[in-house]
C-alpha positions in Angstrom: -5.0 49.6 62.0 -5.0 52.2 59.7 -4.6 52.2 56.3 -4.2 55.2 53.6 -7.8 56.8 51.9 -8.1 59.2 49.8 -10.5 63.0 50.9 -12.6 64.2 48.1 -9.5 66.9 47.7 -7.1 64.2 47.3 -9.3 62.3 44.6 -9.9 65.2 42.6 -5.7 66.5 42.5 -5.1 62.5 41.8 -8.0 62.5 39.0 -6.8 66.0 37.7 -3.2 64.7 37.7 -4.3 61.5 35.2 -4.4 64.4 32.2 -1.0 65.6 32.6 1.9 63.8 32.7 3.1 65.4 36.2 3.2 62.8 38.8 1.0 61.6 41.0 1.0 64.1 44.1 -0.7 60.8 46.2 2.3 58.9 45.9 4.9 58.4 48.3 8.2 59.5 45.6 11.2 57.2 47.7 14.5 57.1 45.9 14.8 54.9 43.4 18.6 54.6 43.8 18.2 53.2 46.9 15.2 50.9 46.1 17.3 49.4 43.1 20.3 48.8 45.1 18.7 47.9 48.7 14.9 47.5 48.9 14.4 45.7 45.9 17.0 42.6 46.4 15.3 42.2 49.4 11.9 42.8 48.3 13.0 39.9 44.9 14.5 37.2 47.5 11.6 37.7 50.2 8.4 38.1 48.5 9.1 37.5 44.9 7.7 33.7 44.9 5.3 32.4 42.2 3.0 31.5 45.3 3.3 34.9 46.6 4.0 38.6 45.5 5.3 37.0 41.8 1.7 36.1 40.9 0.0 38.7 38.7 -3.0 38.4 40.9 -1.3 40.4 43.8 -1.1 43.9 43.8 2.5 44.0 45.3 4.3 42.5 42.0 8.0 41.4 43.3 9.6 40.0 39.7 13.0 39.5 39.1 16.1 36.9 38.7 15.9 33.8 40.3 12.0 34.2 40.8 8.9 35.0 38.3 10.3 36.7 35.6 8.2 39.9 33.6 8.7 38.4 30.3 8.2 34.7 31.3 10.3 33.3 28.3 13.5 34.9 30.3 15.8 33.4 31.7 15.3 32.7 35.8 18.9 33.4 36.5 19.4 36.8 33.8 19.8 40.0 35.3 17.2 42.0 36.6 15.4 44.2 33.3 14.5 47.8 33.8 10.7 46.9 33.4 11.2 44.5 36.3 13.0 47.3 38.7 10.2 50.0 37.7 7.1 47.4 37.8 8.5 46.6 41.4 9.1 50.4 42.4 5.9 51.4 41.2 4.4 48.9 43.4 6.0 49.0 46.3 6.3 53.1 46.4 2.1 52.7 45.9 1.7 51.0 49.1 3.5 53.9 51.2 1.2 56.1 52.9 3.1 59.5 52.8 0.7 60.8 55.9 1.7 58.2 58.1 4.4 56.2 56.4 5.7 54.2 59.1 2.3 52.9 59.5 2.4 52.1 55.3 0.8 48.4 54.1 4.2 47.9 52.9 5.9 48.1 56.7 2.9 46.8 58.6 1.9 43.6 56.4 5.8 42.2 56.3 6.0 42.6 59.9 4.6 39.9 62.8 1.5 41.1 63.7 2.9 40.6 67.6 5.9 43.4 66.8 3.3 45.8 65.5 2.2 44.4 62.4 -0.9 43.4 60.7 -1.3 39.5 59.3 -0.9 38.5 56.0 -1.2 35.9 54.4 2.5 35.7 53.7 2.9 33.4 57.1 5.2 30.7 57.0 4.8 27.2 57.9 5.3 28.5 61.6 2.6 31.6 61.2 5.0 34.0 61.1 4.8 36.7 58.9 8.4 38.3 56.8 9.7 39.7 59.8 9.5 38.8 63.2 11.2 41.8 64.4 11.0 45.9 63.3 14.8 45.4 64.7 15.3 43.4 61.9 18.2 44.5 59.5 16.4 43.8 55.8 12.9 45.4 57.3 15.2 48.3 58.4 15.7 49.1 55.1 12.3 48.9 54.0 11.7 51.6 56.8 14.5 53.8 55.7 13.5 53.7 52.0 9.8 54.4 53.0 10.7 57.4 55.1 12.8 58.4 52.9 16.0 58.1 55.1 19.4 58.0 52.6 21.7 55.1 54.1 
């Protein structure tokens, strides 16, 4: 398994990019259109438990309706807020490996480790991890968004 690192080149355009306000050249930069309208009701519904990618102690932060909310005096059932969309973007678009993004923690920890994935600790009751399958339709889209595929 291989997972992103950064060369001494790398580290020094991501340091040198901290003192501008250009972004990040390190980062993945997937459409946000898509991820607001595809990726992230999926992302919300599958990951987005208190117990799981809600909890401020993971790095993948899933907030939204119905789930852990960012302002936690919200409302569970409101609409999702912009914070919420670009918290979860941010996050998710982080854990893309634009070398090798098929290969990104964001594919390969969702999916069974027996179709190609890596465990997590995101197993359900039967050890199974997100998604048993890549032919699955919802981690279809997360490969499309992380390629950068349009629908």
């Amino acid at each position: 398994m291989r997972f992103p690192t950064l060369s001494a080149g790398c580290f020094a355009l991501a340091l040198m990019s901290c003192a501008s306000t250009a972004e990040d050249p390190v980062l993945s930069t997937p459409l946000r259109d898509v991820f607001d309208t595809q990726v992230y009701p999926i992302l919300v519904r599958d990951c987005g438990h208190s117990a799981c990618h809600g909890s401020e102690n993971r790095f993948l932060r899933v907030v939204g309706p119905g789930h852990v909310r960012l302002d936690p005096g919200m409302r569970l059932a409101a609409p999702v807020t912009e914070a919420e969309l670009v918290l979860t973007y941010n996050r998710a678009r982080s854990m893309i490996d634009p070398a090798d993004p098929e290969r990104s923690p964001l594919l390969i920890k969702s999916l069974e480790a027996a179709a190609g994935g890596a465990d997590h600790e995101g197993a359900d009751s039967f050890g199974r991890n997100v998604y048993r399958s890549p032919d699955d339709p919802d981690f279809q889209v997360l490969v499309r968004w992380a390629l950068g595929v349009s629908p």
